[in-house]
KOLMI-778201 format. One line per 2 residues: number of its first residue (from 1); for each residue x, y, z of N, C-alpha, C. Coordinates in nm, 4 decimals. Layout:
BEGIN
NUM) X:Y:Z:X:Y:Z:X:Y:Z  ...
***
This chain:
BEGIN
1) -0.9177:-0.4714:-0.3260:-0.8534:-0.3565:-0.3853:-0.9308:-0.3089:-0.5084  -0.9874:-0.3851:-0.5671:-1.0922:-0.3838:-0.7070:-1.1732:-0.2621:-0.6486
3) -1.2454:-0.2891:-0.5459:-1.3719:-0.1869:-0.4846:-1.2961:-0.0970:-0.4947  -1.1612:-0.0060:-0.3950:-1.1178:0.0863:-0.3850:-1.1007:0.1377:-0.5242
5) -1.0128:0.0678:-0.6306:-1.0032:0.1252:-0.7455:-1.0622:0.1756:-0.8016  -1.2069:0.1026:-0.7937:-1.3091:0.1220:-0.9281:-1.4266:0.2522:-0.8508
7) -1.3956:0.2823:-0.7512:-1.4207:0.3927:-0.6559:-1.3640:0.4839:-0.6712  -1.2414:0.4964:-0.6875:-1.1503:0.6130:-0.7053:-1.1634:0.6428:-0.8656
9) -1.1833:0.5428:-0.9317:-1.1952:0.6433:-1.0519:-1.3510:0.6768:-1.0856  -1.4210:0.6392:-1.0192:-1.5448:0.6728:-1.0713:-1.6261:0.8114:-1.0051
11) -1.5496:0.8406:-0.8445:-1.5697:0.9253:-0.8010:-1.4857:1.0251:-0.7595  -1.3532:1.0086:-0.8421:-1.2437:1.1366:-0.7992:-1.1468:1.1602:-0.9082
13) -1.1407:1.0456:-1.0261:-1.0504:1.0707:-1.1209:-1.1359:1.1733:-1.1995  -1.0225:1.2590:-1.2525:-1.0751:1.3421:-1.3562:-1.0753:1.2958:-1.4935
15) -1.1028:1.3567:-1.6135:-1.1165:1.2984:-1.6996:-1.0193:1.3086:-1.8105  -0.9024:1.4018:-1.7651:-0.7808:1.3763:-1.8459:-0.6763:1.3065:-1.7714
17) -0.7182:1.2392:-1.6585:-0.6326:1.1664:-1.5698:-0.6712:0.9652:-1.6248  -0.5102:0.9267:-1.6135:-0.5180:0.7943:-1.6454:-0.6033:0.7004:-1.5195
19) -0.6653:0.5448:-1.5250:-0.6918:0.4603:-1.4290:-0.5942:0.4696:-1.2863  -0.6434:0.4622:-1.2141:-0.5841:0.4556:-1.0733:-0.5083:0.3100:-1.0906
21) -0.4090:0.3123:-1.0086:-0.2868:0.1588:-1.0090:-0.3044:0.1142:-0.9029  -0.3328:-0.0094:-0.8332:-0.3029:-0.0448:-0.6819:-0.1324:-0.1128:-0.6585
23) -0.1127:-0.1008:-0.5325:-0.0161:-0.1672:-0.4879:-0.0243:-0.2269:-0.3676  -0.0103:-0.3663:-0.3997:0.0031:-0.4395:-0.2641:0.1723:-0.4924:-0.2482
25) 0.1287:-0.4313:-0.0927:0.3062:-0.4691:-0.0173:0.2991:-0.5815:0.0383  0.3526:-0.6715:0.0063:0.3462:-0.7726:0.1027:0.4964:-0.8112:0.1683
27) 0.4640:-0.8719:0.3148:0.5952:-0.8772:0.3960:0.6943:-1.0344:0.3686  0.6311:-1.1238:0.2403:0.7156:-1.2167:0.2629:0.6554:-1.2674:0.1042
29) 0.7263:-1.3608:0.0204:0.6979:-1.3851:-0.0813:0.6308:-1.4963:-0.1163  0.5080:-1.4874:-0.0709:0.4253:-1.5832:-0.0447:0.3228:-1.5086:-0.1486
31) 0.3187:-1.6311:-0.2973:0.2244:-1.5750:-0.4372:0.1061:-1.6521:-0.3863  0.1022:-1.7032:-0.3082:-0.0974:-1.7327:-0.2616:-0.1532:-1.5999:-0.2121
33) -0.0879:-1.5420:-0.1366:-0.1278:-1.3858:-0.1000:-0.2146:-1.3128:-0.1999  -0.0608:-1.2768:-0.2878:-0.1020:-1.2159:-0.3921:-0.2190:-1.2602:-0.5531
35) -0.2157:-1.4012:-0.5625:-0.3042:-1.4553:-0.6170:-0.4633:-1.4747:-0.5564  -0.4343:-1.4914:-0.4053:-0.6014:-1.4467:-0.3882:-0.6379:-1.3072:-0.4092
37) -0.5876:-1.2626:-0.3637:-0.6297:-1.0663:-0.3437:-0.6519:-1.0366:-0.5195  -0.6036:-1.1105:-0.6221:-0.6170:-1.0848:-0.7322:-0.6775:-1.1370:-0.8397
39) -0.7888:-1.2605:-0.7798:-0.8215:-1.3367:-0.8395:-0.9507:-1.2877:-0.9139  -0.9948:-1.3599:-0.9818:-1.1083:-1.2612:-1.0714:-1.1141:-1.1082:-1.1726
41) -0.9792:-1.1072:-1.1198:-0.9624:-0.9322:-1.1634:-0.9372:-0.9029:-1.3152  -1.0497:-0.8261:-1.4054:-1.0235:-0.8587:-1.5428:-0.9467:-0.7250:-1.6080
43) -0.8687:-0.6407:-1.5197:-0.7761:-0.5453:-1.5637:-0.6074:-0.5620:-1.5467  -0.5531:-0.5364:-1.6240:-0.4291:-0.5129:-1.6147:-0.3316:-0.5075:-1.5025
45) -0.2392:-0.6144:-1.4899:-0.1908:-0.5996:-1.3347:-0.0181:-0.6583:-1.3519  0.0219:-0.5601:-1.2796:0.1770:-0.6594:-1.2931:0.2093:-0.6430:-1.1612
47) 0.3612:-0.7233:-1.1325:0.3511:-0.7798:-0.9781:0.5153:-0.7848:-1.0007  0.5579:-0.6903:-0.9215:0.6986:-0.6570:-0.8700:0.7832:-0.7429:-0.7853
49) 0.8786:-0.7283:-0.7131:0.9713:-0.7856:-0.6225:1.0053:-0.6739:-0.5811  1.0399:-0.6547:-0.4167:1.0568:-0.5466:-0.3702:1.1816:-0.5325:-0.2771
51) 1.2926:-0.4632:-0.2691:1.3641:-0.5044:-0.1643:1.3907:-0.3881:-0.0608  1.3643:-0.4070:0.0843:1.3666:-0.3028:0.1615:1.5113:-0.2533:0.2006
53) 1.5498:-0.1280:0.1859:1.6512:-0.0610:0.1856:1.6704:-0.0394:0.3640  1.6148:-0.1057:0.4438:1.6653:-0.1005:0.5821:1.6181:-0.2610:0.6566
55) 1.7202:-0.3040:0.7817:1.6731:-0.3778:0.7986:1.5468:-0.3851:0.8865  1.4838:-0.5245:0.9214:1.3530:-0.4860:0.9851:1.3779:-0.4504:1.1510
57) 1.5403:-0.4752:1.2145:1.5388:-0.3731:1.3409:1.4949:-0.2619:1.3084  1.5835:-0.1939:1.2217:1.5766:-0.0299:1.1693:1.4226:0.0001:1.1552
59) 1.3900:-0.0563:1.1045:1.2426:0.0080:1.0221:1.1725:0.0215:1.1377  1.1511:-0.1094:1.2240:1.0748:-0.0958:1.3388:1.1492:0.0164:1.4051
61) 1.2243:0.0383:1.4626:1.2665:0.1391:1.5515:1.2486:0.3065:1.5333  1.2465:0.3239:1.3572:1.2246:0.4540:1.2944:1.0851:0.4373:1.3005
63) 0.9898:0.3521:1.3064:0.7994:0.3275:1.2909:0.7996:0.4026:1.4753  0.8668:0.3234:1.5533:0.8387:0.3231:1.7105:0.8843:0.4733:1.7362
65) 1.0242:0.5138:1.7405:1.0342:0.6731:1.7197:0.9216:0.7547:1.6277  0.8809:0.7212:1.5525:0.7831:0.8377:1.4609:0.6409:0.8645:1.5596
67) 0.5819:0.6899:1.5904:0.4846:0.6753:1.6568:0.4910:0.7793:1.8210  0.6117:0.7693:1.8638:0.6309:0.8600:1.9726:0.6511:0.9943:2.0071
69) 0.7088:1.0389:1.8653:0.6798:1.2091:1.8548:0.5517:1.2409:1.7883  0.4821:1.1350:1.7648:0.3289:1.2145:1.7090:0.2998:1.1660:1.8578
71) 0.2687:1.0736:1.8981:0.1907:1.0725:2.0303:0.2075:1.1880:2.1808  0.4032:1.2838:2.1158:0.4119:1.3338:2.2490:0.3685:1.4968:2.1301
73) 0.3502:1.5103:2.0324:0.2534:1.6469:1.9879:0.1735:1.6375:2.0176  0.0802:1.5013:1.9854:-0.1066:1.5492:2.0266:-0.1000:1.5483:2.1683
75) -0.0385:1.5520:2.3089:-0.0320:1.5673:2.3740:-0.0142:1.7087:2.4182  0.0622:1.7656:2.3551:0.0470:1.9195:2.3670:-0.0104:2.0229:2.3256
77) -0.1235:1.9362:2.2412:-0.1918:2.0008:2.1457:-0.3421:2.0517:2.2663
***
């Protein structure tokens, strides 16, 4: 995520615009995850708890419906 960051501000932030923020989602609360992906990193970082406002039937089923009306547009496209 370091690369992406330090990419985005070096080639798209403007110069009255603050540092770019990353966010990593992760699906289970497992801090080895998040401690590798962050290791070495000598900028500023804080690390949330997140709670999903649907369950994971729902979510999958609204992902699988979405996935199926884009797949039946580019079809008519």
């Amino acid at each position: 995520m370091n690369l992406y960051l330090s990419l985005l501000d070096k080639l798209e932030k403007g110069e009255s615009e603050n540092q770019s923020i990353g966010i990593i989602l992760c699906a289970d609360k497992n801090h080895l995850d998040v401690e590798i992906a962050l290791q070495d990193i000598n900028k500023p970082i804080g690390v949330a708890e997140y709670q999903l406002l649907l369950s994971k039937e729902e979510l999958q089923t609204l992902v699988m419906n979405e996935i199926r009306t884009t797949e039946n547009e580019e079809e008519f496209e």
